[in-house]
C-alpha positions in Angstrom: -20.7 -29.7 48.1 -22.7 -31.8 45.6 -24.9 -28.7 44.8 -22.1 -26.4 44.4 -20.4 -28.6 41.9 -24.2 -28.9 40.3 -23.7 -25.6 40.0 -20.5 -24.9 38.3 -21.2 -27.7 35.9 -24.4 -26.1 35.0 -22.9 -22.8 34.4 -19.9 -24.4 32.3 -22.8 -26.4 30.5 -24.8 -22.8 29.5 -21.2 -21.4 29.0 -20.1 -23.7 26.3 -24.0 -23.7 24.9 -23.9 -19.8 24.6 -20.1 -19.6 23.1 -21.9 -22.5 20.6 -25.0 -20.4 19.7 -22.8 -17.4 19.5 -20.8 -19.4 16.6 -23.3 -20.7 15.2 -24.8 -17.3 14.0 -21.6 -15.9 13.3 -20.9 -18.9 11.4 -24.3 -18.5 9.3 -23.7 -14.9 9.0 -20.7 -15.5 7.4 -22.3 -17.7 4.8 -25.1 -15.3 4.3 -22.5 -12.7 3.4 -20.3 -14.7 1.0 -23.5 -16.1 -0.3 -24.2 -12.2 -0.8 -20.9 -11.6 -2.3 -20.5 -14.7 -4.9 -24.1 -13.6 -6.3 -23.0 -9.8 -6.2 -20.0 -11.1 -8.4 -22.5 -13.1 -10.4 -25.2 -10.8 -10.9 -22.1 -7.9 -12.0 -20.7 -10.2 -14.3 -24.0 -11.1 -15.8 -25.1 -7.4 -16.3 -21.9 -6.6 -18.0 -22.0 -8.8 -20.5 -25.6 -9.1 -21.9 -26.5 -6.5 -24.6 -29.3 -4.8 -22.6 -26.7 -4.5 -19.5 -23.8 -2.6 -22.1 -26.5 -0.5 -23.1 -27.3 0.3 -19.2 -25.0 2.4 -18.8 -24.5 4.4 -21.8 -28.4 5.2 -21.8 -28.9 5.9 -18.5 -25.0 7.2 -16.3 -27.2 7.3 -13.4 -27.6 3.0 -13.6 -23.5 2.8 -13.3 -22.9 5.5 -10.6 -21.1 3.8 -8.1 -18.4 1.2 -6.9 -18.9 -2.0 -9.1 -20.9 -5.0 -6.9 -18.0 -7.6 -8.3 -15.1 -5.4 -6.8 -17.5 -5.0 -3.8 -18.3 -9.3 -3.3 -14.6 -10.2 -4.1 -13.2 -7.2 -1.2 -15.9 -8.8 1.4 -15.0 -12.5 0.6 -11.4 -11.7 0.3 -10.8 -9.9 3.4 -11.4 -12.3 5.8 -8.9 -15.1 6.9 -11.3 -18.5 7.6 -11.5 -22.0 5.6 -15.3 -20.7 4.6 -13.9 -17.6 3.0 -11.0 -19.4 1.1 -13.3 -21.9 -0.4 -15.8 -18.9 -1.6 -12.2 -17.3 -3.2 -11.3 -20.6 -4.9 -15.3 -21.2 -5.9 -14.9 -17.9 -7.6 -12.8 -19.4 -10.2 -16.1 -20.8 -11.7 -16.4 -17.1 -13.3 -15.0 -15.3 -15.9 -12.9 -12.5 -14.2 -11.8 -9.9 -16.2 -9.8 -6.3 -15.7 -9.3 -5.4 -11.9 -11.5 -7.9 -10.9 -8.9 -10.4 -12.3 -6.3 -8.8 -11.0 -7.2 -8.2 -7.3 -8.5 -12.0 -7.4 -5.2 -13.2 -7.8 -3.6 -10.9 -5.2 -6.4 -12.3 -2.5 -5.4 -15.8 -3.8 -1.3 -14.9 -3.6 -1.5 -13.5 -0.4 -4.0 -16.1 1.2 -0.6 -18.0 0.9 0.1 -22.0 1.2 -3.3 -22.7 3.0 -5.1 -21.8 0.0 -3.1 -24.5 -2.6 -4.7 -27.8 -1.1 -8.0 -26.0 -2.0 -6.7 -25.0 -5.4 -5.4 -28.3 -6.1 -8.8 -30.2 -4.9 -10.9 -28.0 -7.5 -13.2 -29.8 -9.8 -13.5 -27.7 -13.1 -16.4 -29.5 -14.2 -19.0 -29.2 -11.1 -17.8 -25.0 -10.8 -18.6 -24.7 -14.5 -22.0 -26.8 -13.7 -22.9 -24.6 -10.2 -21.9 -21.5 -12.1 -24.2 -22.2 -15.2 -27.2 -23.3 -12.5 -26.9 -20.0 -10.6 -26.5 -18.3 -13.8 -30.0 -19.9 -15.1 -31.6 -18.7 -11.4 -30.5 -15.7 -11.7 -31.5 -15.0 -15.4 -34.8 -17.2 -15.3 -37.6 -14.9 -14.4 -35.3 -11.8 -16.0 -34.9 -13.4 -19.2 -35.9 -9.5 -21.3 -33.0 -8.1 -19.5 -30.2 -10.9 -20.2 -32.2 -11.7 -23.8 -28.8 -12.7 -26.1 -26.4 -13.5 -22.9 -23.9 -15.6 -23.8 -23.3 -18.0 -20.9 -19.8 -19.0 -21.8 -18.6 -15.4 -21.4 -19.6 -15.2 -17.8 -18.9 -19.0 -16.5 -15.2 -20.4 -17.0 -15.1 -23.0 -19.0 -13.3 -26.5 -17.6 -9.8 -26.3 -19.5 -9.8 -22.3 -18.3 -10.8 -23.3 -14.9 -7.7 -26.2 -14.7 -5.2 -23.4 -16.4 -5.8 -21.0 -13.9 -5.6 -23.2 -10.9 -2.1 -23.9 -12.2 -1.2 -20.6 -12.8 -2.6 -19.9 -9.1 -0.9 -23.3 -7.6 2.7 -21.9 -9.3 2.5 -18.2 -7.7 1.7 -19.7 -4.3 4.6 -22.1 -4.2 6.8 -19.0 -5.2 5.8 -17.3 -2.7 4.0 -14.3 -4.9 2.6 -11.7 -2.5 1.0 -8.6 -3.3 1.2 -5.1 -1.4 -1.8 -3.8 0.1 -1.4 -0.7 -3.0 -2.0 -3.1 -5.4 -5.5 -4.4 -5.2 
């Protein structure tokens, strides 16, 4: 009796180790990809707005042919429902999104619903403008030819932008602002 309860107890014991490993890796994949996706967003952001980058594409179609990597990191980090992937959404407000980018950011923020306002509302503007300047300077430090002339304000949101758009995002929550799956 003593060995068969041995037994199950070691069994239960590898059980719960394996379902742990198991989350573990899917846990550290899902930073790797949002990691992925936030310097996708980054990097797209960064290209688009130093001089060499708007030339890119005008000189040479081929460089542009494609979806663009911003739309690309917000759909990965925006499709999935976990605290991880909310925080990633709300650390995106460190950048400066513009056109559809914008647009589909809020709809992934709208529709993320109430869970995502305690998130919103615990936001410090100052440290996302300092980590988005810091992986900006990574980024752009041993590249520094292609991003010559890149003005860092236009890719990282300032503080005051950073506070105004949390309100804007806090207010659409608490009214309930949803968007259909046709519009972003």
């Amino acid at each position: 009796m003593n060995k068969i309860k041995a037994y199950t107890t070691s069994v239960a014991a590898i059980a719960m180790l394996l379902v742990t490993i198991a989350e573990c890796q899917s846990n550290s994949r899902q930073e790797r990809e949002l990691r992925m996706a936030d310097q996708a967003i980054l990097a797209s952001s960064a290209i688009s707005q130093s001089p060499v980058g708007k030339r890119l594409c005008v000189e040479n179609e081929i460089a542009c042919v494609g979806p663009d990597k911003s739309e690309l990191g917000l759909a990965l980090i925006g499709a999935r429902a976990t605290k991880e992937s909310r925080s990633a959404l709300v650390g995106l407000l460190a950048y400066r999104l513009d056109g559809s980018v914008a647009e589909d950011y809020q709809c992934y923020v709208f529709n993320a619903g109430p869970v995502i306002e305690r998130d919103l509302l615990n936001v410090n503007p100052d440290r996302l403008n300092a980590h988005c300047r810091e992986e900006l300077q990574k980024l752009t430090r041993s590249r520094s030819a292609s991003f010559k002339g890149l003005d860092e304000n236009a890719v990282c949101a300032d503080p005051n932008s950073i506070r105004s758009k949390v309100k804007e995002l806090v207010g659409g929550v608490k009214r309930g602002i949803k968007c259909g799956a046709g519009e972003f």
